[in-house]
N, C-alpha and C positions, 0 to 999 in steps of 0.2 A: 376293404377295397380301397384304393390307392384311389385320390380324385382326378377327376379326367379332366382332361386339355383340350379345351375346344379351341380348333384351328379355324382362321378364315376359309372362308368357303375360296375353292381351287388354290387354296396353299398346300403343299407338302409338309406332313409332320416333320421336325428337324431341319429343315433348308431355311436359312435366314435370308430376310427381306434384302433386294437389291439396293445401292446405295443409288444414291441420287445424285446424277451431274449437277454441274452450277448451270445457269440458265443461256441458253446458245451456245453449250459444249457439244459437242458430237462426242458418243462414244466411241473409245480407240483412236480418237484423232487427237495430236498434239495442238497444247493451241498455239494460236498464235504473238508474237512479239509485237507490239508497234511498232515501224520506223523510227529509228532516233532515241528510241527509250535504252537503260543500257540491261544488258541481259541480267542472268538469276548470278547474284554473287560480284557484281560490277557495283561502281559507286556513282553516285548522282553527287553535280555537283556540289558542294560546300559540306557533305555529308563523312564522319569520320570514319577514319576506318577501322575495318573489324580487331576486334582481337586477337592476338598472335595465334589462340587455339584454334582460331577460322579461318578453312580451308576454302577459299574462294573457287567456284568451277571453272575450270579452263576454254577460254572458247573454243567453240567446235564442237566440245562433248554434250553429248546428248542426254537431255532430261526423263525421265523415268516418269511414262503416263499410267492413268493408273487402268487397269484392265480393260477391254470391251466388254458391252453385257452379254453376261453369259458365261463368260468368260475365265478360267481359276489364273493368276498372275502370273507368271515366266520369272523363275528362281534361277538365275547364272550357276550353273553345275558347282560346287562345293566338293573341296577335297578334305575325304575322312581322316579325322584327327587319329585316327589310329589305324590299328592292321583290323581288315573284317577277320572275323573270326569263320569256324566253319558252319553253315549252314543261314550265314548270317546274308539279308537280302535287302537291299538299301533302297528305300524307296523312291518312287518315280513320281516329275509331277508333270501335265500333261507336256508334248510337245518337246519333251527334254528328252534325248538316250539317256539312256544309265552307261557307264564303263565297264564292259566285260570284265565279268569273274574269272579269277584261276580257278581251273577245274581242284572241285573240291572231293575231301577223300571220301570212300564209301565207308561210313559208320558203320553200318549192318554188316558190310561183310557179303553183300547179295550180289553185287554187279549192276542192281539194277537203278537205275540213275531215280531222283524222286520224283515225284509226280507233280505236276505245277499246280499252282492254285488254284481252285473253282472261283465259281464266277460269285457274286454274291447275289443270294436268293432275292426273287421278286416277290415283292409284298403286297397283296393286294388291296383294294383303294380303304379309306377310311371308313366305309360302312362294314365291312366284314370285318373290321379287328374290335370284336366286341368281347371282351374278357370272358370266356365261361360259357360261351355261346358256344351251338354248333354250327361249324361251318362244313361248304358244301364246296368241291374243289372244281373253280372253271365258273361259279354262277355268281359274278360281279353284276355293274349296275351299268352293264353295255346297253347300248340304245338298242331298243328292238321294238321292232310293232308289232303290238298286242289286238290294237282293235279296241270298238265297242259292243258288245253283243250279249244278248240277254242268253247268260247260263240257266241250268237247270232249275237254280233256287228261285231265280226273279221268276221261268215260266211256271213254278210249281206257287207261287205266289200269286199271280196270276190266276190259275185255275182255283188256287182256293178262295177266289175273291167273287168266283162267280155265280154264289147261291147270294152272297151280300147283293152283289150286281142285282139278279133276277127282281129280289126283293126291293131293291132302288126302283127301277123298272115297272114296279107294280105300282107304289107310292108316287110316280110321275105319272102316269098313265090314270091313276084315279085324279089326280089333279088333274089334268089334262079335260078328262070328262064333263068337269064343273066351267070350261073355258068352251067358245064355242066352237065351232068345228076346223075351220081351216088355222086358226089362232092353237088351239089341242095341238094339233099335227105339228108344226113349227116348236114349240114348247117340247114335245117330245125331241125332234132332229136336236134343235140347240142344245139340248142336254146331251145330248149321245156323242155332241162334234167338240164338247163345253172340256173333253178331258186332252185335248190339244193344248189347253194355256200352260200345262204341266213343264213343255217345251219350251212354251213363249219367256224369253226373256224380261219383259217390262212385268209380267203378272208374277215370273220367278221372285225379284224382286221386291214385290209388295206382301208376294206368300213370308218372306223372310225376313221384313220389319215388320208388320203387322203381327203376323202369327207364331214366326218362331223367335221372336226379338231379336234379332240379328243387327249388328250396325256394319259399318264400312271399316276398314281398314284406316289406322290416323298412318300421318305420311313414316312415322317410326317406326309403325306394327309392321308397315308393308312392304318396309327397307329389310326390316328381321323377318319376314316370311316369304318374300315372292322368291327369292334365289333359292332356298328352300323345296318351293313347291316346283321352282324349275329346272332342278336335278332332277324330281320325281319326276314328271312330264318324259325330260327329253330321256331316262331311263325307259320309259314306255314308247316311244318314238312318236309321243302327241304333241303337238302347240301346244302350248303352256295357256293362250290367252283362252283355249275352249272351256276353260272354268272359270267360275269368279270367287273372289276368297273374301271372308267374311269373318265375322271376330262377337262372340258372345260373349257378357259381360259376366262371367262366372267363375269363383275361388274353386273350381273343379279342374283335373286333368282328363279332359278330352277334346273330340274333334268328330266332325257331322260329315256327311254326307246327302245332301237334298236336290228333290228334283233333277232336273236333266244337266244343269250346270253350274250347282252351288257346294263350295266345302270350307265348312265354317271350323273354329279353334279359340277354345277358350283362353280368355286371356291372361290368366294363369300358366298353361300349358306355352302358351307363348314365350312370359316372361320366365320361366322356372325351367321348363327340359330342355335339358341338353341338346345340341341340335342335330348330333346324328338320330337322338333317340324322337324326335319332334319328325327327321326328316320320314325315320320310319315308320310311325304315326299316320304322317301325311299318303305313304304309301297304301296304307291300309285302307283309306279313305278312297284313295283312286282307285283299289281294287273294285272298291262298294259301286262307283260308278263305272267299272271297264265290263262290270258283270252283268249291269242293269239291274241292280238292286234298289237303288235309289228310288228310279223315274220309277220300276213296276209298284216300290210300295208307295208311293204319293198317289199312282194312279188307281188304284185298287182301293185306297183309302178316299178319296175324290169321289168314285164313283158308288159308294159304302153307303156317302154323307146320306141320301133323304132317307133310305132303310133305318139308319141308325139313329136320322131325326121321327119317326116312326116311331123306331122305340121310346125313345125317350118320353116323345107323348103319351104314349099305350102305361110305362109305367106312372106318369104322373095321373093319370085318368084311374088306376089301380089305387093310390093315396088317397086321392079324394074317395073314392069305393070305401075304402077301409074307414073314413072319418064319417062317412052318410051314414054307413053300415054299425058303427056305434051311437049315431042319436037314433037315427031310424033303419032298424034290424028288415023290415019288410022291403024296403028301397032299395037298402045297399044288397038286399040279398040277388033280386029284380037286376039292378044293374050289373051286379057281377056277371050272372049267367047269359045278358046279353052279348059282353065282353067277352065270355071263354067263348058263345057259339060263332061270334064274329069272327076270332083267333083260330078255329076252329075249321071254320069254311074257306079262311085264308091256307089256313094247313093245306087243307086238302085240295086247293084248285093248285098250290105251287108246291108238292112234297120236296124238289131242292131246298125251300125255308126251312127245314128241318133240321139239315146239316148243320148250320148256321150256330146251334146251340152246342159244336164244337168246333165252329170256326177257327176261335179266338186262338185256341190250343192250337192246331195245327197250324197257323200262321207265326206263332211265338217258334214253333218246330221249326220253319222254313225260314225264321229270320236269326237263331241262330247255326243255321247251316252254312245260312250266308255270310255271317261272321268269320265261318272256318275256312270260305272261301277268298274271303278278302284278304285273309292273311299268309291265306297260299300264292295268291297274286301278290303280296309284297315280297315273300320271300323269292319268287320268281324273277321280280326285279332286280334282285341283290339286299334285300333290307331283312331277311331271316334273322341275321344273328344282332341284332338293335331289336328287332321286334322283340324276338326272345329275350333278350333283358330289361322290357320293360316289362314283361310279363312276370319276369322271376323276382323284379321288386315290387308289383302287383299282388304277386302270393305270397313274397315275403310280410307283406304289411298286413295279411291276414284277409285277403280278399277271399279267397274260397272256403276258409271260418264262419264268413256272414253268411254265401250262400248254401254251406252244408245246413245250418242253424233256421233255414226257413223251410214252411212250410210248403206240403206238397205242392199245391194248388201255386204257389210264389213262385215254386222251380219249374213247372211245367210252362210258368208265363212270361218267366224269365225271358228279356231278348236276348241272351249273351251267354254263352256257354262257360262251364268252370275254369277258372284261367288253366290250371291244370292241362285240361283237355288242351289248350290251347297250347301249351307248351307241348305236350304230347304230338300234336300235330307238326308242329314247328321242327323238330324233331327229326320225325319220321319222315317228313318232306326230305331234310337234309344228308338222312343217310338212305333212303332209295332215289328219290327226283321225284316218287307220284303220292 
C-alpha cells in the first residue's frame, strides 16, 4: 500500500497553497508609484545605463500585477505555431475566448457531430477516499443533527443494572438501620440523588484524574486534536465545546469515551494515526456518547458500587472461614454455615440477587452491541470507509488470532466484539443503509 498524504485540515488534495502579497498590497490592485520617483526601466540619477540587450519599458505601458486571490492569471491569446490538426482542441484559460474552429471533417463517416466533453467528476471529501474500503454513494460528512438520546444498548444496560441496583439498595438500607432515624432516611435519598455527579462537570473531572488517569491536553496535543474533534462535532450538527478532550498517557492505540461529557485518546494514537483514520476513531467515540452508552454504563456502575463493596467483603470473610477452618475444623465449620444461612435469607427476601450471578455475562453482551452501534453512528456520519481501514489493519496484525485463541469464559467477557464482525457490519451498512 502506497503511503498516505496527510493534508492540512480544510486543504484540498492537489491545490497548492496561495502566495502571499508583500505587506499593504491589496490583491489585484496595481501598486502604486511615488511622486517624483522614476518609473520600472527609467534611470535615477548618476545611475548607468542598461545594457544594449535591455529593453527599457515605454511610458504609459502597463505593468503586469500578478493575479487576485482566487484568481488563475490572464494569458494574452497566442497564435498556434502550426495548423491544428483534426480533432485537435486548444485549450482555454479562464476569461479568454478561444478562436473558432473550421468545421472539421467527419472521421466516422456518421454525420453525427462529436459529443462535447463531460464535466469532470466530483470527488467526495477526504474521509471517504479510503483505499479498499467500502463506500456508500450520497453519505459524506454533511452536518446533520443527530441528537443525544439513549438507544436500545444504553436502556438494555440500564435494565440489566437493576438486580446490582436492588442489591446496592439493600447494603444502604442496612447501613442506614445502624444510623438513627431521621439521619437513615437522608443517607438513603443522598444515595439515590448521589448518581446526578455522573452529569456534573467539576466531579467528571476528578472521576478522570483520580480514577481513570486522565491528564489535560499540553497546548500541542490540543492544537493536533481539537480541529479534529470539530469536524466530528459539526458532522453531527453539535457544539464542539459539549465535550471535554482528554489525553491518557498510554503506548496503546485507542480512545474512551466517559460519562456525560469526556472523550479521552491515547497519546500514542495521537502521535502515530493518521488523521483521517484518528478523525474516525473520534467518530466512533461520539457515537458511544450520541447513544448514551457512556453516562448509562458510569451510571449502573455507580450505583453497583456498595452491592459489589458487599461482595468483596462476603468473599474476604469466606478466606478467613477457610484459614479458621484449617487450625480449628469445628469453628470454621460453625462459621461457614452461619454465612451460607445468612446468604441464604438474603437469597430469598430479594430473588432479583440471583440474576446477578449472570449479570456480568449479559452486560459484556450489551457492551458489545454497543460497540456495533457506535460504529454505525460513525459510518453514518461519513467516517465508514477510515473506520473500515482501521479495522482491516486491526485484523491484519492478527487481532482476531488472540481473541479466537481464548477462552470461552474470556470471549463471552469480552467488551469488544471480533474485529471481523465489525468489518462485516461496516460493510453491510454500506451496501444497504441499515
Amino acid at each position: 500500500m502506497s503511503p498516505e498524504v496527510a493534508y492540512g485540515y480544510g486543504q484540498q488534495p492537489g491545490v497548492f497553497p496561495e502566495v502571499a502579497y508583500g505587506y499593504g498590497q491589496q490583491p489585484g490592485v496595481p501598486p502604486q508609484v511615488a511622486p517624483g520617483n522614476p518609473g520600472y526601466g527609467q534611470q535615477y540619477p548618476g545611475v548607468n545605463p542598461p545594457p544594449p540587450s535591455f529593453t527599457p519599458q515605454q511610458p504609459g505601458a502597463s505593468v503586469q500585477q500578478p493575479p487576485a486571490y482566487g484568481q488563475q492569471p490572464t494569458v494574452p491569446p497566442q497564435q498556434p505555431a502550426f495548423a491544428p490538426q483534426p480533432g485537435f482542441v486548444p485549450q482555454q484559460h479562464p476569461g479568454q475566448q478561444s478562436p473558432p474552429l473550421p468545421p472539421q471533417p467527419d472521421l466516422l463517416g456518421s454525420g453525427v457531430p462529436p459529443a462535447p466533453l463531460s464535466q469532470p467528476p466530483t470527488y467526495p471529501p477526504v474521509a471517504e477516499q479510503v483505499p479498499g474500503a467500502p463506500t456508500a454513494p450520497g453519505r459524506h460528512a454533511a452536518p446533520r443533527q443527530v441528537g443525544r438520546k439513549a438507544d436500545t444498548t444504553a436502556v438494555t444496560t440500564l435494565l440489566l443494572m437493576v438486580p446490582s441496583f436492588l442489591g446496592s439498595l439493600l447494603v444502604v438500607w442496612l447501613l442506614s438501620e445502624l444510623m438513627p432515624t431521621g439521619i437513615g432516611t437522608v443517607f438513603i435519598l443522598a444515595w439515590l440523588a448521589s448518581g446526578a455527579l455522573v452529569f456534573y462537570r467539576p466531579a467528571e473531572r476528578l472521576y478522570a484524574k483520580s480514577v481513570l488517569k486522565w491528564r489535560e491536553p499540553t497546548g500541542a496535543e490540543l492544537a493536533a486534536l481539537r480541529p479534529l474533534w470539530d469536524r466530528v462535532t459539526h458532522s453531527a450538527g453539535i457544539p464542539a465545546g459539549t465535550y471535554d478532550l482528554w489525553i491518557e498517557d498510554s503506548e496503546d492505540l485507542n480512545a474512551f469515551a466517559a460519562a456525560g461529557h469526556m472523550v479521552g485518546v491515547t497519546r500514542w494514537a495521537l502521535a502515530n494515526l493518521p488523521k483521517e483514520k484518528l478523525t474516525a476513531v473520534l467518530a466512533h467515540e461520539l457515537g458511544h456518547h450520541l447513544g448514551g452508552h457512556a453516562w448509562a454504563g458510569l451510571l449502573g456502575l455507580w450505583y453497583a458500587l456498595p452491592g459489589r463493596g458487599a461482595v468483596v467483603i462476603a468473599k474476604t470473610v469466606l478466606r478467613i472461614v477457610g484459614v479458621v477452618a484449617q487450625v480449628l475444623p469445628l469453628l470454621g465449620c460453625l462459621v461457614g454455615l452461619v454465612f451460607v444461612a445468612f446468604v441464604a435469607a438474603v437469597a430469598l427476601s430479594f430473588p432479583p440477587i440471583l440474576v446477578a450471578l449472570v449479570t456480568p455475562y449479559l452486560l459484556a453482551w450489551a457492551g458489545r452491541a454497543s460497540e456495533l452501534r457506535a460504529d454505525r453512528m460513525a459510518a453514518q456520519l461519513g467516517y465508514g470507509p477510515a473506520l473500515h481501514a482501521v479495522f482491516s489493519e486491526w485484523q491484519a496484525a492478527g487481532a482476531d488470532s488472540d481473541h479466537a485463541k481464548g477462552k470461552l469464559v474470556h470471549r463471552l467477557m469480552a467488551s469488544h466484539p471480533p474485529v471481523h464482525q465489525r468489518i462485516r457490519e461496516l460493510e453491510r451498512f454500506a451496501a444497504t443503509g441499515a
